[in-house]
Biotite code that builds the C-alpha atoms (Angstrom):
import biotite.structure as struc

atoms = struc.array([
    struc.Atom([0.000, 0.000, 0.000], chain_id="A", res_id=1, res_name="UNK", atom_name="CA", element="C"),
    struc.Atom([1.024, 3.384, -0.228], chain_id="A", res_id=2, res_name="UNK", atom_name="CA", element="C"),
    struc.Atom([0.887, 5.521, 2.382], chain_id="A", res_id=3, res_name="UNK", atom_name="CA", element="C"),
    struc.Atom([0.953, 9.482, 2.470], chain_id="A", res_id=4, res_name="UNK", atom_name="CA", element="C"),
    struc.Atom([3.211, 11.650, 5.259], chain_id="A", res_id=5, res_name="UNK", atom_name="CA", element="C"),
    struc.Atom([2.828, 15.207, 6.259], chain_id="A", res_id=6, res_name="UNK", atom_name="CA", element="C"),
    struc.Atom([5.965, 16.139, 8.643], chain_id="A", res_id=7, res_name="UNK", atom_name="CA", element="C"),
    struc.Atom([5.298, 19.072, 10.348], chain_id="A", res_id=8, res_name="UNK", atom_name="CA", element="C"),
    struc.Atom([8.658, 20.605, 12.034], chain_id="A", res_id=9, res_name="UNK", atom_name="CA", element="C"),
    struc.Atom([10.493, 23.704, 12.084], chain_id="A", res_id=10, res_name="UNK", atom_name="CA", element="C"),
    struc.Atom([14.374, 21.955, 11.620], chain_id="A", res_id=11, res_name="UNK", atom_name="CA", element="C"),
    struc.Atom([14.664, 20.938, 8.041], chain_id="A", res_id=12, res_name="UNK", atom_name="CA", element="C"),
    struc.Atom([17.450, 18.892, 9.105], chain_id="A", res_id=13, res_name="UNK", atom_name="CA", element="C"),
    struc.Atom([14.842, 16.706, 10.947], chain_id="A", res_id=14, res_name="UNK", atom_name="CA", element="C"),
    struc.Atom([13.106, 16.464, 8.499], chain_id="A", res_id=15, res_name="UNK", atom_name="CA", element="C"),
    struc.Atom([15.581, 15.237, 5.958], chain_id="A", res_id=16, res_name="UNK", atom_name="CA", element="C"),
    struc.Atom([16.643, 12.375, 8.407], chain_id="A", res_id=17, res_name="UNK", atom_name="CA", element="C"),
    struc.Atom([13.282, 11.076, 9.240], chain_id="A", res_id=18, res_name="UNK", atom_name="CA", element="C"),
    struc.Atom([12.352, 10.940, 5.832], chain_id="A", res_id=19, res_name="UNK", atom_name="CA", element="C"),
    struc.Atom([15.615, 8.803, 4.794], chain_id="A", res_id=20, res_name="UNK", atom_name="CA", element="C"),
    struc.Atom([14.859, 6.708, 7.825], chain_id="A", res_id=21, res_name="UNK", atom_name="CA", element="C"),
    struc.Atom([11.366, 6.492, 6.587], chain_id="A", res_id=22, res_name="UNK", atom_name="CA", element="C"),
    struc.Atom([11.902, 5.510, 2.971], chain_id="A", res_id=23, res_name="UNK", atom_name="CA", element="C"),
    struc.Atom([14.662, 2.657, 3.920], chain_id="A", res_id=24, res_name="UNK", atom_name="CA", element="C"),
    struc.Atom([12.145, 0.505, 5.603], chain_id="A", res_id=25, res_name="UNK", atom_name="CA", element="C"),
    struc.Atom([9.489, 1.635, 3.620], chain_id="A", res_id=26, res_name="UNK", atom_name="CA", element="C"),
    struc.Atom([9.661, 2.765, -0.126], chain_id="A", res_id=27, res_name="UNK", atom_name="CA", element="C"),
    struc.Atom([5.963, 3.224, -1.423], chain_id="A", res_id=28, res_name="UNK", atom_name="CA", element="C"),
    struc.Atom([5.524, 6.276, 0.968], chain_id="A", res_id=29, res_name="UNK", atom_name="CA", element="C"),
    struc.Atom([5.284, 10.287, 0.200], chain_id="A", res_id=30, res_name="UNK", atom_name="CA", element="C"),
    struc.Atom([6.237, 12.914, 2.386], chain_id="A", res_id=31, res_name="UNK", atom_name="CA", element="C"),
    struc.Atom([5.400, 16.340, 2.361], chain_id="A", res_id=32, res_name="UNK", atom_name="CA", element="C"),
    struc.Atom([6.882, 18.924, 4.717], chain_id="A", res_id=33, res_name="UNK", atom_name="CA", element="C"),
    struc.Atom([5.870, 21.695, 6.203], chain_id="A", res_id=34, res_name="UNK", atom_name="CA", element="C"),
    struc.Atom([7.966, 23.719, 8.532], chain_id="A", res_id=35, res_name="UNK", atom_name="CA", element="C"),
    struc.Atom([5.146, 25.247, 10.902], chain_id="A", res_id=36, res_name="UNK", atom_name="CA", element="C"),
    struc.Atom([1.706, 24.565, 12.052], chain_id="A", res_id=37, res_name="UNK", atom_name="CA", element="C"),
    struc.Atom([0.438, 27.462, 9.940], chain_id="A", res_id=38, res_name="UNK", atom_name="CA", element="C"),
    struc.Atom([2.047, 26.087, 6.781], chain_id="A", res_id=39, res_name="UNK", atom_name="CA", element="C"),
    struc.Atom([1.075, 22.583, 7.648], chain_id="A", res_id=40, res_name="UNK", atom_name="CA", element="C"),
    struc.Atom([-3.092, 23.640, 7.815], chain_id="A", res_id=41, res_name="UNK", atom_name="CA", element="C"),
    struc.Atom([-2.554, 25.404, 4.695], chain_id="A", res_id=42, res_name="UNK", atom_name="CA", element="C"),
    struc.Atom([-1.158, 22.293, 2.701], chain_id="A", res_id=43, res_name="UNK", atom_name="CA", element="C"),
    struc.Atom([-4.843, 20.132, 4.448], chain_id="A", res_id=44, res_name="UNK", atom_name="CA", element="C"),
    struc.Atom([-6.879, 23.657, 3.306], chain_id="A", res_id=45, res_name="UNK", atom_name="CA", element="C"),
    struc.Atom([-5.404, 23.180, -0.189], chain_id="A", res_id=46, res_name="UNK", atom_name="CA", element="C"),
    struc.Atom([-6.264, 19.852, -0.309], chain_id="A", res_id=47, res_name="UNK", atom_name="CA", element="C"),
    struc.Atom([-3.775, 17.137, 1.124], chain_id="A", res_id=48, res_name="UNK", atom_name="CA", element="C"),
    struc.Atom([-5.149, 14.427, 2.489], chain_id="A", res_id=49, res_name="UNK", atom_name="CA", element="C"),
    struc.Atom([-2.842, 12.260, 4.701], chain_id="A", res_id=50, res_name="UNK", atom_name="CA", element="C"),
    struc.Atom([-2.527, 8.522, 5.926], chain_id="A", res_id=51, res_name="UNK", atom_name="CA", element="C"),
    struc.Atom([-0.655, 10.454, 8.887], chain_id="A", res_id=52, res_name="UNK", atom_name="CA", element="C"),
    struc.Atom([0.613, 13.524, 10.275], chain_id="A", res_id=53, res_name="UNK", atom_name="CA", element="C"),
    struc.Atom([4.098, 13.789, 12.286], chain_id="A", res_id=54, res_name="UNK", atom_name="CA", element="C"),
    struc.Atom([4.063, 16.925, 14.247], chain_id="A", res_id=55, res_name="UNK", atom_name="CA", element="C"),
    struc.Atom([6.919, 18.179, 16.022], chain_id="A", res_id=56, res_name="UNK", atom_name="CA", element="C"),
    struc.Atom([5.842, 19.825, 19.325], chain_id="A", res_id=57, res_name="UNK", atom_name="CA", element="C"),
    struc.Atom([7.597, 23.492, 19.528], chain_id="A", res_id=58, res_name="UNK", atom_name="CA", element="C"),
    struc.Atom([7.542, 25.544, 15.940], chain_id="A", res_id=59, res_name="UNK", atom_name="CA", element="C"),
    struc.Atom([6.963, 29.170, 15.586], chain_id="A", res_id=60, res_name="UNK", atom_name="CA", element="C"),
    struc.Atom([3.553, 30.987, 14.289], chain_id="A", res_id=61, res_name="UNK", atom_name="CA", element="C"),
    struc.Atom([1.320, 27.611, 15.069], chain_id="A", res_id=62, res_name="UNK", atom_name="CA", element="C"),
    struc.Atom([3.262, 24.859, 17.750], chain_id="A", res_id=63, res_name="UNK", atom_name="CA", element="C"),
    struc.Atom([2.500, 21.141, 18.030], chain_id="A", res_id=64, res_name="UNK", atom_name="CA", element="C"),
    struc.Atom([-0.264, 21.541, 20.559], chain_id="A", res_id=65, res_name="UNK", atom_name="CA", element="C"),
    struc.Atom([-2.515, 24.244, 18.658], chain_id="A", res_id=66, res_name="UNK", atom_name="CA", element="C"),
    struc.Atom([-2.188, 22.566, 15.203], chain_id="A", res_id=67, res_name="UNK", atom_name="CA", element="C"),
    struc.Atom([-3.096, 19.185, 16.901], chain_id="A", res_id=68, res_name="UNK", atom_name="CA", element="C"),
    struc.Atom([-6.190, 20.825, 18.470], chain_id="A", res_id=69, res_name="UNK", atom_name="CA", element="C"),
    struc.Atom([-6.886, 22.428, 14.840], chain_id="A", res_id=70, res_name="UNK", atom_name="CA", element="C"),
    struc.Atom([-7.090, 18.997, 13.469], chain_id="A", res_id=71, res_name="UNK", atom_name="CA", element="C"),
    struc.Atom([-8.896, 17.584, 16.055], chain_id="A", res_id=72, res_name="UNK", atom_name="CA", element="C"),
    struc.Atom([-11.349, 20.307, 15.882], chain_id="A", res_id=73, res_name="UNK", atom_name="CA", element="C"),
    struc.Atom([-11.651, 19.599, 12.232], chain_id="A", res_id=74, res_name="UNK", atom_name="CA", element="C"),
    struc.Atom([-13.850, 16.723, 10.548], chain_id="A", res_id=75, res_name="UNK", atom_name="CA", element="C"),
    struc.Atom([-11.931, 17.340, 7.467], chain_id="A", res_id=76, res_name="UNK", atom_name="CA", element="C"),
    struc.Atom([-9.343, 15.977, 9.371], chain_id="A", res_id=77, res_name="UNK", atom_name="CA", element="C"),
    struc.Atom([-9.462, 14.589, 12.757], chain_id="A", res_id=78, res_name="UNK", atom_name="CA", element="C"),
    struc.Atom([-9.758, 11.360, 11.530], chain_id="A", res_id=79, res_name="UNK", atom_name="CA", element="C"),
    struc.Atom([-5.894, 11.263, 10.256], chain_id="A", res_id=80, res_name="UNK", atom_name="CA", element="C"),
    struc.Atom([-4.061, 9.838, 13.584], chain_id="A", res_id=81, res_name="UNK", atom_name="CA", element="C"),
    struc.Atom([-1.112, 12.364, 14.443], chain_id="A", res_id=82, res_name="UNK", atom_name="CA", element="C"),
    struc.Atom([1.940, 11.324, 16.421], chain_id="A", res_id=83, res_name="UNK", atom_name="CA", element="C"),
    struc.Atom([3.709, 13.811, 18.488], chain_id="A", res_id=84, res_name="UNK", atom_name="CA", element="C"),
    struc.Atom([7.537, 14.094, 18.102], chain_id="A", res_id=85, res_name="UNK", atom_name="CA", element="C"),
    struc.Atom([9.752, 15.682, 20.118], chain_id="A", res_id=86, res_name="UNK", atom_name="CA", element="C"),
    struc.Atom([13.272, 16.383, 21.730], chain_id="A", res_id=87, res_name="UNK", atom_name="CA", element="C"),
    struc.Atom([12.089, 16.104, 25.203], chain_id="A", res_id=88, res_name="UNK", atom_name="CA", element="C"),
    struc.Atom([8.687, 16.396, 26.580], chain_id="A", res_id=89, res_name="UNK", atom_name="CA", element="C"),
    struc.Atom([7.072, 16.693, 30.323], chain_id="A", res_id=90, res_name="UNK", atom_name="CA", element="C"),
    struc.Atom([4.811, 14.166, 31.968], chain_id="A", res_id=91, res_name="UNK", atom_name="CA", element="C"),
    struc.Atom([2.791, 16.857, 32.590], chain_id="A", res_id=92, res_name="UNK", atom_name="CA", element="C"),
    struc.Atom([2.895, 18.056, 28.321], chain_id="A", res_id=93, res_name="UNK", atom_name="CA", element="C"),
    struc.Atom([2.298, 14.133, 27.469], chain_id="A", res_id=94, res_name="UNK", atom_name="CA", element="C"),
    struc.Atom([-0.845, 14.134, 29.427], chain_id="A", res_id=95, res_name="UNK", atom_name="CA", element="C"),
    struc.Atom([-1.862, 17.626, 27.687], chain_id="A", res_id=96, res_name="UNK", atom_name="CA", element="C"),
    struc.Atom([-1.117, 16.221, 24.206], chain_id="A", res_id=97, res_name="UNK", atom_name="CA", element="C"),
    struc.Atom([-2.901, 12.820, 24.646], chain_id="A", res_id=98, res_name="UNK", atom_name="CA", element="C"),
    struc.Atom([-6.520, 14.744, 25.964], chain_id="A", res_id=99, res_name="UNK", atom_name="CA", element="C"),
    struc.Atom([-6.495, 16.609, 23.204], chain_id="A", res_id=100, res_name="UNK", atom_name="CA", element="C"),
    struc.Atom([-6.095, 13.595, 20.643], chain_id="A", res_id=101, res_name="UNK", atom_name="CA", element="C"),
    struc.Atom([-3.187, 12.809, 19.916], chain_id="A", res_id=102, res_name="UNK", atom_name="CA", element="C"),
    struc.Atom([-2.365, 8.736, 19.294], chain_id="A", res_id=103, res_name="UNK", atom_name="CA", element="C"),
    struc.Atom([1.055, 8.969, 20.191], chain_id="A", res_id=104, res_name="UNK", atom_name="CA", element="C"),
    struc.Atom([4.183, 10.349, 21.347], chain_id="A", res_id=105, res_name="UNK", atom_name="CA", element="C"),
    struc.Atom([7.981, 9.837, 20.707], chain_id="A", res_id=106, res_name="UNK", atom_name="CA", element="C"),
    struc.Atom([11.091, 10.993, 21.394], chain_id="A", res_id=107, res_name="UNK", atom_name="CA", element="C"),
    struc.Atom([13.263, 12.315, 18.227], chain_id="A", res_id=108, res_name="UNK", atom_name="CA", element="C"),
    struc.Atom([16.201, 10.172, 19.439], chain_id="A", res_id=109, res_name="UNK", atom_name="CA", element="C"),
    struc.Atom([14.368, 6.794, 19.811], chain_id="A", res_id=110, res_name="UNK", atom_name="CA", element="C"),
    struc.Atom([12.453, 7.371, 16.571], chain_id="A", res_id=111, res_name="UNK", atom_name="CA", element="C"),
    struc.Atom([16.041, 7.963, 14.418], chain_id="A", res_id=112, res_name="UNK", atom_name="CA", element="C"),
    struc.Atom([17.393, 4.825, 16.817], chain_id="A", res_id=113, res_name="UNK", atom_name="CA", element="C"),
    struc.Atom([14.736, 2.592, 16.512], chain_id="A", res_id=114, res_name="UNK", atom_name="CA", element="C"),
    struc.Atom([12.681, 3.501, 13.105], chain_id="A", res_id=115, res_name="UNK", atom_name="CA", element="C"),
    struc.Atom([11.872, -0.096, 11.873], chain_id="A", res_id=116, res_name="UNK", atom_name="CA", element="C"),
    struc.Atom([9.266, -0.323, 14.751], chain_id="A", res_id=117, res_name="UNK", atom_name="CA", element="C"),
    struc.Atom([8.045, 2.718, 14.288], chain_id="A", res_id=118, res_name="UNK", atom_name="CA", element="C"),
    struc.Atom([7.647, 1.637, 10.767], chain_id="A", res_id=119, res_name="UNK", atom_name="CA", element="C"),
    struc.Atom([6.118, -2.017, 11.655], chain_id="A", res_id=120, res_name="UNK", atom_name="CA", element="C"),
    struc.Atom([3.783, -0.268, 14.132], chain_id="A", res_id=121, res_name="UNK", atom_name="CA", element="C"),
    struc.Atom([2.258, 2.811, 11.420], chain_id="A", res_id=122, res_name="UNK", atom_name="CA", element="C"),
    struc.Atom([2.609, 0.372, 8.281], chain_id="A", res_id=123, res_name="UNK", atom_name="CA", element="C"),
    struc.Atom([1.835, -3.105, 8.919], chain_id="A", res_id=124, res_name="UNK", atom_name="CA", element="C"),
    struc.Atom([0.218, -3.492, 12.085], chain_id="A", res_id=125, res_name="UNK", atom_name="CA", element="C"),
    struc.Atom([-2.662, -0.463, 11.953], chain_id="A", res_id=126, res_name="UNK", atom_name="CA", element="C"),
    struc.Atom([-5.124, 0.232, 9.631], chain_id="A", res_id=127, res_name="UNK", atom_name="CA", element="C"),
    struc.Atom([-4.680, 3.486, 8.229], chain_id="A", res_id=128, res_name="UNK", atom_name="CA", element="C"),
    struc.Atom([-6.817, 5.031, 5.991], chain_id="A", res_id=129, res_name="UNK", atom_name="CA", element="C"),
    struc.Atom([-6.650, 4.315, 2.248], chain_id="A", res_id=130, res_name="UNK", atom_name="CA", element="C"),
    struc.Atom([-5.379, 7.368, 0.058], chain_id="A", res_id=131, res_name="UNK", atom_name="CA", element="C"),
    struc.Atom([-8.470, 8.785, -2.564], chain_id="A", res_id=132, res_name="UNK", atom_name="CA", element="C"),
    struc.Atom([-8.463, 7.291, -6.017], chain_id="A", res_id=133, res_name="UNK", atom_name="CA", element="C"),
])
C-alpha cells in the first residue's frame, strides 16, 4: 500500500533524516513537509489528504499543541491519527497532548534509533486510511 506523510517541524534537518529513515524501511511512501503549524493547515486547506501527520511539538507561528487541536477540531481531518515528536517532553505536556487527541508520542532520538518499529507499528500493524483514487 502506499501511504501518504505530512511532517510538520520547524528543523529541516529533521526532516531530511526522518524521511531517509522512513523511505529505507518503507519505499511506497510520500512525504510532504511543512515547517510550521500554519504552513502545515494550509497544505490540508489546499487539499492534502494524509494517511498520517508527524508533528513536532515546539515551531513558531502555530506549535504542536494548537495545530493538533486544529485537526482535532476539524472533521476534514481529525480522523488522520497524528503522532507527536519531540526532543524532550514533560509528563505533565504528554498528558496535555494525549486529551487533546493525539495517538502517540515519541522521542526524536528513539524514533532515528529505533525507526523499523516505528515503521512495523504505522505500516503493517494499523489500519490506516486508504489514500483517494
Amino acid at each position: 500500500m502506499n501511504y501518504s506523510i505530512l511532517i510538520v517541524d520547524d528543523d529541516e534537518d529533521d526532516f531530511i533524516v526522518l524521511a531517509a529513515k522512513i523511505k529505507q524501511c518503507h519505499q511506497n511512501v510520500i512525504l510532504t513537509y511543512a515547517s510550521s503549524g500554519a504552513e502545515a493547515s494550509q497544505k490540508l486547506i489546499d487539499g492534502l489528504q494524509p494517511n498520517l501527520i508527524i508533528v513536532d511539538v515546539q515551531m513558531p507561528k502555530m506549535d504542536g499543541y494548537e495545530l493538533l487541536v486544529w485537526i482535532e477540531g476539524s472533521e476534514n481531518w481529525n480522523h488522520i491519527p497524528v503522532v507527536i515528536w519531540t526532543g524532550e517532553i514533560s509528563t505533565q505536556e504528554v498528558k496535555r497532548y494525549y486529551r487533546a487527541g493525539a495517538n502517540s508520542l515519541l522521542l526524536k532520538q528513539d524514533a532515528f534509533q529505533d525507526i523499523e518499529t516505528f515503521c512495523q507499528y504505522w505500516f503493517k500493524l494499523v489500519q490506516l486510511t486508504q489514500l483517494a483514487a
